[in-house]
C-alpha positions in Angstrom: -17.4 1.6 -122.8 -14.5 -0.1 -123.0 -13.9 -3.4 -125.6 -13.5 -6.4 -122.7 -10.5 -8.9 -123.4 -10.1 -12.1 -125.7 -9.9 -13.4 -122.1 -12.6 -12.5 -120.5 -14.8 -13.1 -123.5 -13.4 -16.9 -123.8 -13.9 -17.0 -119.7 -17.8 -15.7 -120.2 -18.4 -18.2 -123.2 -16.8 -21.0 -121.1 -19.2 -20.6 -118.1 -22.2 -20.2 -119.7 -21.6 -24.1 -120.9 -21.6 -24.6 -117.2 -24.8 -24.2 -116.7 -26.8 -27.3 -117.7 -27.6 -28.6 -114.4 -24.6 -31.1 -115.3 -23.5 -31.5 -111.2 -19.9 -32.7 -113.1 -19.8 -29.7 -115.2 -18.3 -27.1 -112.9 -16.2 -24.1 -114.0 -12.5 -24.8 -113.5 -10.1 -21.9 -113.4 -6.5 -21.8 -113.1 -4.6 -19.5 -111.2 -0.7 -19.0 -110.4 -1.9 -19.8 -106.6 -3.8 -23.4 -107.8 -7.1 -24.6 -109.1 -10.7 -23.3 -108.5 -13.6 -25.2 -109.1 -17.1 -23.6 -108.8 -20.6 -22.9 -110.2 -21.0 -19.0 -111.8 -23.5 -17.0 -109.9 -25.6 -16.0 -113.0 -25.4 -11.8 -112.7 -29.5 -11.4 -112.0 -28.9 -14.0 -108.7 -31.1 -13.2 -105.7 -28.0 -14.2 -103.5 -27.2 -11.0 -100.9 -23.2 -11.5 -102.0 -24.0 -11.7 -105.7 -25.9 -8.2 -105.2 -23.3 -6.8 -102.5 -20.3 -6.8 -104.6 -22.4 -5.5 -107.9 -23.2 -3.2 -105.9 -19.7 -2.4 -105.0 -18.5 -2.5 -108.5 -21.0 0.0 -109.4 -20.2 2.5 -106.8 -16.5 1.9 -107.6 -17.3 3.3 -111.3 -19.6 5.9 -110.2 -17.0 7.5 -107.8 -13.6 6.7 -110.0 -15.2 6.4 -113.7 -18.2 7.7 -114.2 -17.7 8.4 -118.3 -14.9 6.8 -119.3 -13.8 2.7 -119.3 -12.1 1.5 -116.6 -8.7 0.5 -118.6 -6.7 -2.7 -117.6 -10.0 -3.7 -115.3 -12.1 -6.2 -116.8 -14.0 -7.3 -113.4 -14.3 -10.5 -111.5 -16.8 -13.4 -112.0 -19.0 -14.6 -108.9 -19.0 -18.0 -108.0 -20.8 -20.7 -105.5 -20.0 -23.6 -103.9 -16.2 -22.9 -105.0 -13.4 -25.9 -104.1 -10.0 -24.0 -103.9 -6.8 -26.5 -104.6 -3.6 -25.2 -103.9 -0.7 -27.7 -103.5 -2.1 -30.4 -101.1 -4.4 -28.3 -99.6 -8.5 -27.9 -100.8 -10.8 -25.5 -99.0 -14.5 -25.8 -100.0 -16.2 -21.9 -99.6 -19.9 -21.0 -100.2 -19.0 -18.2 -103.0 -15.8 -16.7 -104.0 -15.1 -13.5 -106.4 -12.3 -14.3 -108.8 -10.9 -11.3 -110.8 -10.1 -12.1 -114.2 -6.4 -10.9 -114.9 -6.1 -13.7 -112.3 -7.0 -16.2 -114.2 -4.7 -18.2 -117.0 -6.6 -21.3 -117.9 -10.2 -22.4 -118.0 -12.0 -25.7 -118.8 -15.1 -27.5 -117.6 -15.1 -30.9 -115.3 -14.9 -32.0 -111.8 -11.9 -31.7 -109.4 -10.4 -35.0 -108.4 -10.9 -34.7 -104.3 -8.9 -37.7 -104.0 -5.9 -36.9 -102.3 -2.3 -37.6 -103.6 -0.9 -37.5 -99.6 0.5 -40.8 -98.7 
């Protein structure tokens, strides 16, 4: 098994503070494409995505690394009812998978949907 990064371990210890039931305490992430907002789909969810792309994950390792770590891959977090904000444009999804070399910030809040177009 391979050691996971300082990154993903900060990401993980981050998310888990998300989950209070605090509707203003979402998961924020920042990517070089914008900002996404979102609720982590706790691993043992009974949602059909959450379980699809497990599932996926575990045949990947199966077939491609079935004894040794998967180096430079430290996997994706799933999350729901994701806002996406990229420039001026927000897209709201039902559940997005975010891989985590993606990622370069994280914090806790709520996005500002107010819009800065005049």
């Amino acid at each position: 098994m391979s050691i996971p990064s300082l990154k993903k371990n900060i990401i993980a210890a981050v998310a888990s503070l998300s989950d209070n039931g605090d509707p203003d305490m979402n998961l924020i992430l920042v990517t070089s494409n914008g900002v996404i907002s979102g609720t982590p789909c706790p691993e043992e969810s009974d949602s059909e995505f959450t379980g699809f792309v497990q599932g996926v994950a575990g045949q990947y390792k199966e077939k491609y690394a079935p004894e040794a770590p998967l180096d430079g891959h430290d996997g994706c977090i799933i999350l729901k009812d994701v806002t996406v904000q990229s420039g001026l444009q927000t897209t709201e999804v039902g559940r997005l998978v975010v891989f985590f070399d993606q990622i370069v910030g994280v914090t806790l809040g709520k996005l500002d949907q107010k819009s800065t177009a005049q």
